[in-house]
N, C-alpha and C positions, 0 to 999 in steps of 0.2 A: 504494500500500500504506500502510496507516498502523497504529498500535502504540500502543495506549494513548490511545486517540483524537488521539494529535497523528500529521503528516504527515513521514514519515523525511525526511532531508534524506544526500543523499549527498554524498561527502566533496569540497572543492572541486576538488582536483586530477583527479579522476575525471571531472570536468565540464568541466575547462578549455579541450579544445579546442572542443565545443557552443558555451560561452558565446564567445569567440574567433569561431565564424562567426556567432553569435545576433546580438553586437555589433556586427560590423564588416561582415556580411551578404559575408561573401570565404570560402570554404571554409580551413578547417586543415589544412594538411599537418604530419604527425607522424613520418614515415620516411624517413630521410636516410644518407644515405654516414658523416656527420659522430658520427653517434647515440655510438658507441664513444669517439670523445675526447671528448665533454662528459660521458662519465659522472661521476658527481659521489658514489662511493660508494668511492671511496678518494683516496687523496694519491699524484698523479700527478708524474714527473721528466719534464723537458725543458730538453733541451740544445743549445746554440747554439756551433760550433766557426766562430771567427774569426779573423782576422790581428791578433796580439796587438798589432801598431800601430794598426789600423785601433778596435779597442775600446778602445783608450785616448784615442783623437781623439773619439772618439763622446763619452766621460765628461767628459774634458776644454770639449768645444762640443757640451752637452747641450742648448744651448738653442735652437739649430739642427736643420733636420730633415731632413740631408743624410741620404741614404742609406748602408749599406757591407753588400756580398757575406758571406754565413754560410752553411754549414750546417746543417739543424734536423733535429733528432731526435728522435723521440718513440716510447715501446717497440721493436720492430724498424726502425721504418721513417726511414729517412733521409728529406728533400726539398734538392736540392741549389742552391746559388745562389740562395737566397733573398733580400729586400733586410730588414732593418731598419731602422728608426730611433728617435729621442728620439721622446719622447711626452708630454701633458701639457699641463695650466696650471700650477696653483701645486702640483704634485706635482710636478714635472721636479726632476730629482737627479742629479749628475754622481757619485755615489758609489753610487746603487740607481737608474739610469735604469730608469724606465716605457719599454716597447717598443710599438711596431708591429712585426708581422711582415707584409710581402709576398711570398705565394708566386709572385706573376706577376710581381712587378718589373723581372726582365729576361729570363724568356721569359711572354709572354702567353697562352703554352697551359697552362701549370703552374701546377695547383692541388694542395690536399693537402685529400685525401677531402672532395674539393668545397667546397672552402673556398680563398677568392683569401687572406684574409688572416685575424689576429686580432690579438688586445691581448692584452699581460698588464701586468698592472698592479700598481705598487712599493708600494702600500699607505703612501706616507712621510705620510698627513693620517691616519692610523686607526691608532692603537694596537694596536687589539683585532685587528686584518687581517677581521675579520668584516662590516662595516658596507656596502659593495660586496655581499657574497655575498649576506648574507641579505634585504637587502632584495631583490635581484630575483627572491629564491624567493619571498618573500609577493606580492609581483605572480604572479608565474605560480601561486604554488597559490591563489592569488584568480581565477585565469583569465585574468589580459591577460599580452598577447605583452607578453615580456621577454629579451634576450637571456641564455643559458644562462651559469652560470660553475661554477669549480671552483679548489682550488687545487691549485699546484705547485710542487716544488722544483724553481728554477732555474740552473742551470748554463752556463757557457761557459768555454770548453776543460777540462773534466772540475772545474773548480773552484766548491764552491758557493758561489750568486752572492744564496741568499736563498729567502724562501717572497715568492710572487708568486699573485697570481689572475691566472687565463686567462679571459678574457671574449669569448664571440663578439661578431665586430663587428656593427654595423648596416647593411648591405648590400642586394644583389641576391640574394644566397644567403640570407640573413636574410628577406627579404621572399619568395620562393618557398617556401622553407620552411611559414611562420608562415602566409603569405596564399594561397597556391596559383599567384599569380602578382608579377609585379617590374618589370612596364613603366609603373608612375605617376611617383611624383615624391616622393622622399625628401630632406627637408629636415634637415640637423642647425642646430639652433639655435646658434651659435658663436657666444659672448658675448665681445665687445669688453673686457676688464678696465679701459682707458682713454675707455668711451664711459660717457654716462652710463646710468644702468639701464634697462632696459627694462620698462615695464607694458602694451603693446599697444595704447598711444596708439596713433593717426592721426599720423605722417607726412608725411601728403601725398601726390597723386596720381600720383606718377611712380615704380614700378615697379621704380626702381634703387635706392629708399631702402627696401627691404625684402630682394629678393636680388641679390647674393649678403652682404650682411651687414644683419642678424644671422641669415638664414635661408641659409643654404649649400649649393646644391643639391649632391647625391651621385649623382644617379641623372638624365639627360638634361640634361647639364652644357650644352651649346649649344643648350638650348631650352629653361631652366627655367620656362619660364611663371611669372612674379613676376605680371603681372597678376591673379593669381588669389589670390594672399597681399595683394596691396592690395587686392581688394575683399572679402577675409574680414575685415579688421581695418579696413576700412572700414564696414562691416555692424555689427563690433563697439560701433563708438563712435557710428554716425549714425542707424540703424535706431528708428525713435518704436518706443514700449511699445507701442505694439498689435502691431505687424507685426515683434517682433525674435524671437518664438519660431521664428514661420515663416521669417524669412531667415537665422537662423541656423545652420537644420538644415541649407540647401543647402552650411553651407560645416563642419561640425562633427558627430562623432557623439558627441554631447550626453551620453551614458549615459557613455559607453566615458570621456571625458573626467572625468566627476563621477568616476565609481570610482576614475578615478588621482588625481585630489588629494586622494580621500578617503583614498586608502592612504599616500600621499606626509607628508598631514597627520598620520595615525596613525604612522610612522614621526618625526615629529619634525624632518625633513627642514627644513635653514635656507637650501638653496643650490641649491633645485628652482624647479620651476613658478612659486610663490607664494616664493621665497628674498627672505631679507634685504635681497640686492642687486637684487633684478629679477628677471625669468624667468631662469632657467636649467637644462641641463643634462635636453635632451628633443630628440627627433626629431619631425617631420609626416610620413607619409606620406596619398596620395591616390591611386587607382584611375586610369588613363588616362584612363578618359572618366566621372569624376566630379569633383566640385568639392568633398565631401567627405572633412577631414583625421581620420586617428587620430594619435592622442599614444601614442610609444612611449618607455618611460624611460632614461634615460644618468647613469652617473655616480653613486653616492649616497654616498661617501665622508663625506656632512655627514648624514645619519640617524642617527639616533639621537644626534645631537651637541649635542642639546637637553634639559633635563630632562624625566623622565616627565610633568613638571605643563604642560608646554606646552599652551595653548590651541589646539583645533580652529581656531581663529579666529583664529591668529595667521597676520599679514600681510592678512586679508582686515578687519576691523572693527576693528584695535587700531592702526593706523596714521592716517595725514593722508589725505586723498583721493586727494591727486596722487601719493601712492605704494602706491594699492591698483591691484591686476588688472582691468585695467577689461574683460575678457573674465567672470573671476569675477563681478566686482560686478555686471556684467547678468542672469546666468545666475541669482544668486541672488534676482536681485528677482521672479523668476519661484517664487512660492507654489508648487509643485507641484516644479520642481527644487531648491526649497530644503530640501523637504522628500524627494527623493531623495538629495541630497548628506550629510542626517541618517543615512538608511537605511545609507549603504553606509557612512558610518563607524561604525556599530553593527553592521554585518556585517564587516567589517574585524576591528573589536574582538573578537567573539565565536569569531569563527576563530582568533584569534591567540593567544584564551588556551589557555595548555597548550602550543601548538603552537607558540607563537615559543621558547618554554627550549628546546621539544625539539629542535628544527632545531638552537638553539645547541648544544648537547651532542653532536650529530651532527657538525657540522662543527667543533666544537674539539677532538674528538676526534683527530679527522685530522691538524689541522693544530700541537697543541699543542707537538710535540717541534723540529717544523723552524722555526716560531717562534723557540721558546727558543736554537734554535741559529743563528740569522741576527743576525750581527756586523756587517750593511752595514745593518741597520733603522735609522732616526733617531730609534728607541725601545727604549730599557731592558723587561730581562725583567719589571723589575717593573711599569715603566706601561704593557706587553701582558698581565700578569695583572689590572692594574687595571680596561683598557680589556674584557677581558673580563667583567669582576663588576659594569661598568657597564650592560653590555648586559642582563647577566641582573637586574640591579634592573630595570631599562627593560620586559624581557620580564615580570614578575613586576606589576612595579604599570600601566603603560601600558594596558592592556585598561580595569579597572574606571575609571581615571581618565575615560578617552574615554566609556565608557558611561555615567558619570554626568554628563557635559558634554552629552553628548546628551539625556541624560533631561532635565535642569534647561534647555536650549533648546526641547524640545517642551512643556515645564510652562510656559515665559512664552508663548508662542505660543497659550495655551489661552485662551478668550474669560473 
């Protein structure tokens, strides 16, 4: 159909699951047990009743990942004898500890509405408690699998403990979900804070210098096939210019990839993909009997923690050689994805104008009062109303900046 001789374009979210199997060629599943608690259209309570010993051992040796016995509650439904624990890198807080919750931790048949476990998360690096949420809605209403979040007042033993985001984990349930199936090989990237960074250098040929660190299998923990992460990042780095289009695709879905650090980069993101420090804070997933990985997003607490004026380019051409992505730096020598990775940050940009205030407005709505009343935050009410008037300059000028970064890189490009 088209209107005015241009061709309608329907809204991303409407599409997300199409593009979802278009990219990743895995069917979408969109109807789950779970659907009810990730609604994300009010400000939901969940309550954790524990042994008022056992949660102060927890606060006290937050930085341990010892388990301890709770009850969880959430609108009618109890799940009893759950495990939690500390959670975290440099967010772990003995005064607002990040959680995991384990529904199966000590019976392996108990889940909760199909869910082994999830995060919630103390928001102690984000002012605003925004920066987590929104960015994995702009992923999902751009169409890539991103895990769902929402926030919540949280409580243990009826005393409030804080506003927190509940974030589904990245799982088997997660991967059935999203892919229609869960028997490949889910990598979470666990970055060493004492090693030094990582840009997808070559290693070396032995198998154990890739998993289980800094790729961490989650999913066929006694069979993780690392040989196939050392000859994806072998490919990376040794592949001649002729032939790295084509062996890259066996181990990469090339589109699905561009999009997320085009979104990653449009979000301002310092401690992603392309971070300050080296990769970080992303999952791999691959199909059983494929050698092709997706990049699924984790963690964004550092979006938006950058000025609006941030360069699309930054960490990929504004640094030394030895500390750019040497996965990027190949993919971009390719004229043709160089010029896809322009497209989807101008599609990024033009999605978001309008539509990143209004999310904002939407979800600070919800969470504005329980904010202001969470006395365990390692932030003043005022540098949570800051951090929110940060975002909404961010939402307000971030579009036309990128767009014109984009324009002024296709105008030098021109012969």
């Amino acid at each position: 159909m088209q209107t005015d001789g241009r061709r309608m374009r329907r809204p991303y979210h409407v599409v997300a699951a199409l593009v979802l199997m278009l990219v990743t060629g895995l069917p979408a599943q969109t109807a789950d047990e779970a659907a009810p608690f990730f609604d994300d259209s009010q400000l939901e309570d969940i309550h954790l009743l524990i042994n008022s010993r056992d949660w102060e051992t927890l606060k006290a040796t937050f930085r341990s990942n010892t388990y301890y016995p709770a009850d969880f509650r959430w609108r009618g439904t109890t799940v009893r004898n759950v495990g939690i624990r500390s959670r975290g890198n440099g967010s772990r807080s003995g005064t607002k500890p990040g959680l995991r919750i384990d529904f199966d931790r000590y019976s392996t048949r108990q889940k909760f509405l199909g869910l082994k476990s999830v995060v919630i998360r103390n928001n102690t690096q984000d002012a605003s408690h925004l920066h987590e949420r929104l960015s994995m809605s702009l992923y999902r209403y751009m169409g890539l699998a991103a895990p769902r979040e929402l926030h919540v007042r949280f409580f243990v033993n009826n005393a409030y403990a804080g506003l927190y985001t509940l974030v589904e984990a990245v799982d088997k349930d997660f991967l059935r979900r999203v892919y229609g199936e869960n028997d490949g090989y889910l990598y979470d990237y666990d970055y060493d804070p004492a090693a030094p960074p990582y840009y997808f250098q070559y290693l070396g040929p032995d198998p154990g210098l890739y998993v289980p660190k800094p790729f961490n299998p989650e999913t066929n923990e006694t069979n993780p096939r690392p040989d196939v992460i050392e000859r994806f990042v072998n490919t990376i780095n040794s592949a001649s210019a002729a032939t790295f289009r084509t062996e890259i695709e066996e181990f990469l879905d090339v589109r699905t990839f561009l999009r997320y650090v085009a979104i990653e980069a449009f979000l301002a993101e310092t401690d992603g993909f392309l971070g300050d420090w080296g990769a970080n804070n992303f999952y791999l997933y691959r199909p059983q009997h494929q050698n092709r990985f997706t990049i699924i997003p984790w963690d964004k607490s550092h979006a938006f923690a950058a000025a609006p004026t941030l360069s699309v380019w930054h960490n990929i051409t504004d640094v030394p050689a030895e500390n750019r992505n040497r996965l990027m730096t190949r993919l971009l020598d390719q004229p043709d994805l160089r010029t896809m990775y322009l497209d989807f940050l101008e599609e990024t940009a033009r999605a978001a104008t309008g539509w990143l205030e209004r999310e904002l407005d939407r979800q600070l709505a919800q969470i504005r009062d329980a904010a202001l009343a969470d006395t365990l935050s390692p932030f003043t009410q005022a540098e949570f109303l800051e951090g929110v008037d940060a975002i909404r300059t961010f939402a307000r000028q971030r579009p036309g900046i990128v767009l014109a970064e984009v324009a002024a890189t296709r105008a030098r490009a021109l012969p």
